[in-house]
C-alpha positions as CSV (number, residue, x, y, z in Angstrom):
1,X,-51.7,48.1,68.9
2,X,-53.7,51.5,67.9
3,X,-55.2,51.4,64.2
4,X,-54.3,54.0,61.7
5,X,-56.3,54.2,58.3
6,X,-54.8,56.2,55.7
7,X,-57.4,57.6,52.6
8,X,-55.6,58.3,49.1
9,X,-56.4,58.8,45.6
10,X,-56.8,56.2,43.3
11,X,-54.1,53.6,43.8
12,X,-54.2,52.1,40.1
13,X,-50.2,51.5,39.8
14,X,-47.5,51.5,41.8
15,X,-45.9,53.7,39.5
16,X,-48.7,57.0,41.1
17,X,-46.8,59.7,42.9
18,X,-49.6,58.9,45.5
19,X,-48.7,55.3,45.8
20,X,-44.9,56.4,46.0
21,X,-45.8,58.7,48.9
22,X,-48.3,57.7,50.8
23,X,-46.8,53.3,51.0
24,X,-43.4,54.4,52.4
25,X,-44.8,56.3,55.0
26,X,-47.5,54.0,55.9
27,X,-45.0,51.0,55.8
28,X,-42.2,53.5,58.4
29,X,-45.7,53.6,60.2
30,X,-46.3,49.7,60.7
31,X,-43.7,50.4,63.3
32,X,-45.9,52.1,65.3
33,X,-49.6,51.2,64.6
34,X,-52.0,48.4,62.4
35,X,-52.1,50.2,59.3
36,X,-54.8,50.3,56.4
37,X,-55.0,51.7,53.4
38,X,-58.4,52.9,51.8
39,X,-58.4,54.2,48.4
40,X,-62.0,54.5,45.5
41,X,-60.0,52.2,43.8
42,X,-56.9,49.2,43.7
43,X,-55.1,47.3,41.2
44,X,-54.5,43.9,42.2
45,X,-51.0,44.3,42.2
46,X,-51.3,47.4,44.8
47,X,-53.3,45.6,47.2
48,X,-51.1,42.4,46.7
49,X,-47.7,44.6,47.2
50,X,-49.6,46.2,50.7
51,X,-50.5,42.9,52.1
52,X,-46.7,42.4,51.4
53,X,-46.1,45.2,53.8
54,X,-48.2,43.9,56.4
55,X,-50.3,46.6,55.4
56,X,-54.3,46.0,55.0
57,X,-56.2,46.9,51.2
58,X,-59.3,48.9,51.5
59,X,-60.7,49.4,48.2
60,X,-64.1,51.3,47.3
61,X,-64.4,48.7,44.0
62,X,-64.9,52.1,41.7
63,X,-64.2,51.6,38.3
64,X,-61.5,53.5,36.3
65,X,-61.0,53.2,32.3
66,X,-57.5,51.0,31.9
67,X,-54.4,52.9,32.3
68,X,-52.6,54.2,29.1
69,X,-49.6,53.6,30.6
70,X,-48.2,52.7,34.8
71,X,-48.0,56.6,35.0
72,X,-51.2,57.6,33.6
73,X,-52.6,59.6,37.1
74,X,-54.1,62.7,36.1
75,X,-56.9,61.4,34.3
76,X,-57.7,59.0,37.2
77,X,-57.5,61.8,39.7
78,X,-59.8,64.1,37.4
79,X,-62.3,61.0,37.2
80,X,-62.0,60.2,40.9
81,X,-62.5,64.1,41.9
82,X,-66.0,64.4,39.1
83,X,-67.3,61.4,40.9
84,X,-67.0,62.9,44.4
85,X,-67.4,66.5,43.6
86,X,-70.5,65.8,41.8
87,X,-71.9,62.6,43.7
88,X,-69.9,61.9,46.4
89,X,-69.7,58.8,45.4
90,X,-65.7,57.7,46.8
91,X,-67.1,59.4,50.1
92,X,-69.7,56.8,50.4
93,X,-68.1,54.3,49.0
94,X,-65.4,54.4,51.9
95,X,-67.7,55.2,54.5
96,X,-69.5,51.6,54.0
97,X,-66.4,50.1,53.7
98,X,-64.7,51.7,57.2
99,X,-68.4,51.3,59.0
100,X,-67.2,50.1,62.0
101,X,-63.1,49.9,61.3
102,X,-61.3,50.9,64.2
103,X,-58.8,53.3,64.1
104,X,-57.5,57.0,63.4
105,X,-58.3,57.9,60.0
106,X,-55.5,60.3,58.0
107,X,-56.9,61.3,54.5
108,X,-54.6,62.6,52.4
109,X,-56.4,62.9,49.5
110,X,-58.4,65.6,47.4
111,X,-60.9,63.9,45.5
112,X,-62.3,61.8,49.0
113,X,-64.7,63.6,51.3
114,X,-65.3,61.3,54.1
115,X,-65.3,61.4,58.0
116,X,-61.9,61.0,58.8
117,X,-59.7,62.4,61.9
118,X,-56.9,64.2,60.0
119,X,-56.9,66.1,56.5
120,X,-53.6,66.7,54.9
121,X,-53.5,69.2,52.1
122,X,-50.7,68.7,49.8
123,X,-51.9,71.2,47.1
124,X,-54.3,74.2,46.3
125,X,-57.9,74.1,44.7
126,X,-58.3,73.4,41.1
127,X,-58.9,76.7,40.3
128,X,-55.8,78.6,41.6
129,X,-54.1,76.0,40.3
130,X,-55.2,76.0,37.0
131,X,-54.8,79.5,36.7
132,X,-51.4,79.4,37.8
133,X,-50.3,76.7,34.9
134,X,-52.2,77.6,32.2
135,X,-50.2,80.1,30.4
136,X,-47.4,77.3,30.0
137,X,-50.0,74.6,28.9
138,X,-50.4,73.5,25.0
139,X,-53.3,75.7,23.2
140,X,-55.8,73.0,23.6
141,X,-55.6,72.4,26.8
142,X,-55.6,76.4,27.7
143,X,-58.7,76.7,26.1
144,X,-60.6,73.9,28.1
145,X,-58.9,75.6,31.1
146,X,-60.3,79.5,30.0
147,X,-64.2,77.3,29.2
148,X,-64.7,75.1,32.3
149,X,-62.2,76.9,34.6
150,X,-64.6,79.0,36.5
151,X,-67.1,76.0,37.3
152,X,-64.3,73.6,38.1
153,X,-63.3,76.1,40.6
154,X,-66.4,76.4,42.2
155,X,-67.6,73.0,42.6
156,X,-64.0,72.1,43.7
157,X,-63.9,75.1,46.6
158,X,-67.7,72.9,47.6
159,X,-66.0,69.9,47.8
160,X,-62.9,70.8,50.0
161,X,-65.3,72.9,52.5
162,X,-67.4,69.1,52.7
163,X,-64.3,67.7,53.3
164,X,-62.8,70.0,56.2
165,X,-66.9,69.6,57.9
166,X,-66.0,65.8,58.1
167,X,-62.5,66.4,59.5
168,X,-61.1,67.0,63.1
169,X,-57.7,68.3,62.5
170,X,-56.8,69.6,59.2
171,X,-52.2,70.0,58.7
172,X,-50.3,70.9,55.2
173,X,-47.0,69.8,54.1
174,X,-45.8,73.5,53.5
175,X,-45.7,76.7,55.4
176,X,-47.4,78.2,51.6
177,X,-49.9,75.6,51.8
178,X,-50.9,76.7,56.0
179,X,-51.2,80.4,55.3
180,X,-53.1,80.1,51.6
181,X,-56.0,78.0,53.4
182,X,-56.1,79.6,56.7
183,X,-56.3,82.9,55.0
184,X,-59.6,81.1,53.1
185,X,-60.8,80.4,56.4
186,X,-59.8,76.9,56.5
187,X,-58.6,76.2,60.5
188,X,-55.2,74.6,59.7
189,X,-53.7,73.5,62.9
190,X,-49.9,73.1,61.9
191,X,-47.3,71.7,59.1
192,X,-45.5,68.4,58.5
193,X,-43.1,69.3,55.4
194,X,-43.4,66.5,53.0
195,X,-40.5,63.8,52.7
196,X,-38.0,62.5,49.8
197,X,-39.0,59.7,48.0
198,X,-37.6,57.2,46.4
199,X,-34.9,57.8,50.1
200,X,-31.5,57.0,48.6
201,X,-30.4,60.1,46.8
202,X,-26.9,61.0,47.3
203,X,-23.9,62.1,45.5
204,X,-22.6,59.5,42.8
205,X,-19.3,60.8,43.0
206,X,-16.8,63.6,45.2
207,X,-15.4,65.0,42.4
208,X,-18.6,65.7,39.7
209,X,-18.3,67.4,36.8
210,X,-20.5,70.4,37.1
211,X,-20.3,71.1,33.4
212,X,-24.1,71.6,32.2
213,X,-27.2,73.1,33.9
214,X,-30.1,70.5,34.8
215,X,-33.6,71.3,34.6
216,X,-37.2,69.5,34.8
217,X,-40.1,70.3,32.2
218,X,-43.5,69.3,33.6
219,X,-46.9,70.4,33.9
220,X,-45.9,72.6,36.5
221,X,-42.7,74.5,34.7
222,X,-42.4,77.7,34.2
223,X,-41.6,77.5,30.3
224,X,-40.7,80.9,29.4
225,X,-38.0,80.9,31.9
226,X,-36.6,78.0,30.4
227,X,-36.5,79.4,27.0
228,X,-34.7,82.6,28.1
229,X,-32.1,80.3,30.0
230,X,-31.8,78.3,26.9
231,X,-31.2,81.5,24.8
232,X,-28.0,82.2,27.1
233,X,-26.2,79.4,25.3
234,X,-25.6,77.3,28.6
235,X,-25.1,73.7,28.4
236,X,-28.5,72.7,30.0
237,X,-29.8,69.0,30.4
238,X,-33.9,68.8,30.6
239,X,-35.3,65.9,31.9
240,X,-38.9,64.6,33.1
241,X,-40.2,62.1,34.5
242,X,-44.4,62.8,35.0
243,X,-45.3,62.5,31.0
244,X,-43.4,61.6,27.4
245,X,-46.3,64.1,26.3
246,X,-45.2,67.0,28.3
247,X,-41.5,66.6,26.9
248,X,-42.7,66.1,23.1
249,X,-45.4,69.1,22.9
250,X,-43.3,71.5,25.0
251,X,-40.4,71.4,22.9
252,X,-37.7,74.6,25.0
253,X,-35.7,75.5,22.3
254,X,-34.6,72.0,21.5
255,X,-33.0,72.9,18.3
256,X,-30.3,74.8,19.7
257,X,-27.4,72.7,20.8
258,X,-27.0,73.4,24.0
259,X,-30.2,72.2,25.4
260,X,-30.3,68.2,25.7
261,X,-33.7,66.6,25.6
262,X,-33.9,63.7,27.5
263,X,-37.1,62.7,28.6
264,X,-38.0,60.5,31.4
265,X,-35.0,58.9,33.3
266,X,-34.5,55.9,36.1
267,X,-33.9,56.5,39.4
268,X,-29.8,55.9,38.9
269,X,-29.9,58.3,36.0
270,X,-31.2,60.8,37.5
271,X,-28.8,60.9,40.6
272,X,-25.7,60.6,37.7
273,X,-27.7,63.8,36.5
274,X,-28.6,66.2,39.9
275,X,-24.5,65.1,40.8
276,X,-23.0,66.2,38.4
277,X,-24.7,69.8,37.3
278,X,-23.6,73.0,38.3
279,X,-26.9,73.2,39.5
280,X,-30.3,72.7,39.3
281,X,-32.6,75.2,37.6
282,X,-36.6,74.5,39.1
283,X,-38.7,77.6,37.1
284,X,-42.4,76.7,38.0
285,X,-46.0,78.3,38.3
286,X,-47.5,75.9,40.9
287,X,-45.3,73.9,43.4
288,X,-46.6,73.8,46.9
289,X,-44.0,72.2,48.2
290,X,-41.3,70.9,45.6
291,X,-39.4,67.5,45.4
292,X,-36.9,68.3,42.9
293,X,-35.2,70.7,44.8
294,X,-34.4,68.4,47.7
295,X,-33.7,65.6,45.1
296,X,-30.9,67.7,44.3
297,X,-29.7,69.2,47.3
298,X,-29.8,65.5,48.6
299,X,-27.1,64.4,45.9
300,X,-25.0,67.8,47.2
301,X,-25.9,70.4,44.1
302,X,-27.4,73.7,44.9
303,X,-30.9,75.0,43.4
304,X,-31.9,77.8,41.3
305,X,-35.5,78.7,42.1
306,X,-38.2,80.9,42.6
307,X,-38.5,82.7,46.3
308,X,-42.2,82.0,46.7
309,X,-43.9,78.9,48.0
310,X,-42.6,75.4,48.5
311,X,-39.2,75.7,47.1
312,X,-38.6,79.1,48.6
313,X,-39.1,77.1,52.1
314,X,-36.5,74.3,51.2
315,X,-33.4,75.9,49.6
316,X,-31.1,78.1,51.4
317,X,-30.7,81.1,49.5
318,X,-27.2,81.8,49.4
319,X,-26.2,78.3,51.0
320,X,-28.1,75.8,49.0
321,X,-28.8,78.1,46.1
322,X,-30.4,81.3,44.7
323,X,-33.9,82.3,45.3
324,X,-35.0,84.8,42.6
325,X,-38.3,87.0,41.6
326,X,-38.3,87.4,38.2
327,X,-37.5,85.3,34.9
328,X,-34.7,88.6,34.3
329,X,-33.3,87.7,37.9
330,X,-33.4,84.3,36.6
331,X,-31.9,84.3,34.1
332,X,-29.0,86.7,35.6
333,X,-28.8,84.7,38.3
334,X,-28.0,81.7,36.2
335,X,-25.0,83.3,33.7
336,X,-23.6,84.5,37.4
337,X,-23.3,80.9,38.7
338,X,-21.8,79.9,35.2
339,X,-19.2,83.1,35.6
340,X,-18.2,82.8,39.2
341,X,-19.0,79.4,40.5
342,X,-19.9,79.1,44.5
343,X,-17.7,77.3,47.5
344,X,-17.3,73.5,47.7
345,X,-18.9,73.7,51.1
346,X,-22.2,74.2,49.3
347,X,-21.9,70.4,48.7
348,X,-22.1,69.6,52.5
349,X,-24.9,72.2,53.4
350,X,-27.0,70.8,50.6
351,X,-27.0,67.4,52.0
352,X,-27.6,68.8,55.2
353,X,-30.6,70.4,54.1
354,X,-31.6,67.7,52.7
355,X,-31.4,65.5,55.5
356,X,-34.3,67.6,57.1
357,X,-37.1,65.6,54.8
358,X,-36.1,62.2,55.0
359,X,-39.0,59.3,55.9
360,X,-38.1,58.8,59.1
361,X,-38.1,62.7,60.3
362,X,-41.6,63.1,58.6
363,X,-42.9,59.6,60.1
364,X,-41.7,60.9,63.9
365,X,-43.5,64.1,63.3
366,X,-46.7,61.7,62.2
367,X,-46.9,59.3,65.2
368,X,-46.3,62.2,67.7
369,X,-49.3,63.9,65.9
370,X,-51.5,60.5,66.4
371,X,-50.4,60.0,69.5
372,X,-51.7,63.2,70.8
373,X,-54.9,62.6,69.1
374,X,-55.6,59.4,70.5
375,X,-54.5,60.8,74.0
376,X,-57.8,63.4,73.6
377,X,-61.5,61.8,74.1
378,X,-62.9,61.0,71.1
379,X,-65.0,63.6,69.0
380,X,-67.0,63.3,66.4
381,X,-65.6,63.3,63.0
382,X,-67.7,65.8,61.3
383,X,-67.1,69.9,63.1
384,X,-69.1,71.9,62.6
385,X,-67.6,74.2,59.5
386,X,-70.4,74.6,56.8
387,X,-69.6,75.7,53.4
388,X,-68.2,79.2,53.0
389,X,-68.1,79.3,56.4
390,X,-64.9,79.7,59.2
391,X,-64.0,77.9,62.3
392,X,-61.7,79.3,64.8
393,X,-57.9,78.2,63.8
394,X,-56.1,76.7,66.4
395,X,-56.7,73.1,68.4
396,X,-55.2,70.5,70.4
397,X,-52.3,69.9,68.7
398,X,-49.3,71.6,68.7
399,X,-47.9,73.4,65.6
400,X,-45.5,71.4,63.7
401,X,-43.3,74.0,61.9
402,X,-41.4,73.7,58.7
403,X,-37.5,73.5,57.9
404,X,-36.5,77.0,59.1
């Protein structure tokens, strides 16, 4: 059976977003292929639940400060990106540790340059990134953001150039994604959307309520939209699952009382919650590609979004939801879906939609991908693409398209 490697970020809980994405798609691909996973770093209890798997532990042995709490990520991804950016130092690390480990290698991490066979971006630079959040950040953290933006931004654009010289295929999980790097001269061959994870949302109930508006407040919400919603007097629900910090500092409008507060939610609650809105309100400033919205589409409640990258892919507009412009479209969009409703079919062709990002779609796209590559004679794993320089787009695999 062929060998498949896969390269993430830290893997410090099983709790990280990266854990929760990358495991189920390496376990679907057990099926298929001997699979590794290589991260800089691995709690016991991450390499003890992939040997579980029958999937093998590669850790680089860096060391990371004890969490704060299971979801504590971001300040393990900033440490894990400083020590590669800077020193390369995950880069080497995993290099010596896959010296002579057979196998295609699929790195889908941001903070690891190393020779590998495929790259898959999940997510812009640091600096358009950062400038795209910052106006709904706390003060503090804006300022840091306006003082070491610029040189973040720089030795991060280094960094991702090193990693597409030491890659032979490079994919996205969103149409947004392909056209943003290819149009920064990055030779992005094709997309594989990304999947829905944890797999079992679904309606709770035929009949739901449909009596508030839910909404998610993160890092990456667009908060001023949500105050102007919340000024409309709607019933909305806010929820959010990344930080407690986020929720407590960001504070939209929470002493009116129509806005519900609730913080993070399980798994269960949060399919009670998608069920049973009207819909689902997804404001942001950065999402590349957007779980949320197909979280609630998948338990059969249309999405109010933004028409521009990730979520403007996914929802439907006009048959899974709205896709606006503006916070005034917003916002108009919203008190018309409160006035006028929109047909119980919408139930059906949101879980339909859905259905387009489940595991198994995204792990058949993956072993055709692989499969293809190993049919090809091997090449090295470093092209030739230098820093702030282009190679051709277009290669040997075919173009995997999104959902439309």
């Amino acid at each position: 059976m062929e060998s498949l490697v896969f390269i993430t970020e830290p893997l410090l809980s099983k709790e990280f977003v990266q854990y929760r994405f990358a495991v189920p798609l390496a376990a679907e691909l057990c099926k298929s292929f001997s699979v590794a996973v290589a991260s800089p770093a691995m709690s016991p209890d991450v390499a003890e639940s992939l040997r579980g798997l029958g999937i093998e532990p590669i850790s680089g042995d860096a060391w990371f400060p004890p969490l704060r709490h299971d979801r504590d990520e971001i300040p393990s991804y900033v440490m894990s990106w400083s020590r590669d950016a800077l020193l390369r130092l995950n880069g080497r690390a995993l290099e010596r540790k896959l010296a002579g480990h057979p196998g295609v290698r699929l790195n889908l991490s941001m903070t690891t340059a190393c020779p590998n066979d495929i790259w898959y971006i999940q997510g812009r630079p640091l600096g358009p990134t950062l400038k795209s959040i910052g106006p709904s950040l706390r003060p503090t953290m804006r300022a840091g953001v306006r003082t070491l933006g610029p040189t973040v931004a720089f030795l991060d654009e280094h960094h991702l150039h090193e990693a597409a010289s030491r890659t032979r295929a490079i994919y996205t999980h969103s149409e947004f994604l392909q056209a943003w790097f290819r149009e920064h001269r990055f030779p992005v061959e094709g997309v594989v959307p990304g999947y829905l994870y944890p797999f079992n949302f679904s309606p709770t109930t035929s009949d739901p309520a449909r009596d508030y508006v839910l909404t998610y407040l993160g890092k990456e919400t667009h908060v001023s939209c949500l105050r102007e919603l919340a000024r409309t007097g709607a019933p909305i629900k806010v929820f959010g699952m990344k930080s407690r910090g986020w929720i407590k500092g960001s504070r939209v409008e929470s002493e009116r009382s129509n806005v519900e507060i609730l913080g993070p939610v399980s798994h269960d609650e949060l399919r009670e919650l998608y069920t049973n809105a009207l819909f689902t309100a997804f404001p942001f400033t950065e999402e590349p590609f957007g779980l949320i919205p197909i979280e609630s589409m998948a338990c059969g409640t249309p999405v109010l979004t933004y028409a521009k990258q990730g979520p403007g892919e996914t929802v439907l507009d006009g048959r899974t939801g709205w896709l606006v412009r503006t916070v005034r479209e917003f916002v108009q969009q919203a008190l018309s879906v409160n006035r006028e409703r929109y047909p119980a079919s919408w139930r059906d062709a949101c879980i339909r939609q859905a259905s387009q990002f489940r595991l198994e779609v995204a792990a058949g796209r993956w072993t055709s991908i692989i499969r293809d590559l190993l049919d090809h004679a091997p090449e090295p794993r470093a092209s030739t693409l230098l820093p702030g320089r282009a190679m051709p787009v277009g290669g040997r695999h075919p173009v995997v398209e999104g959902a439309h």
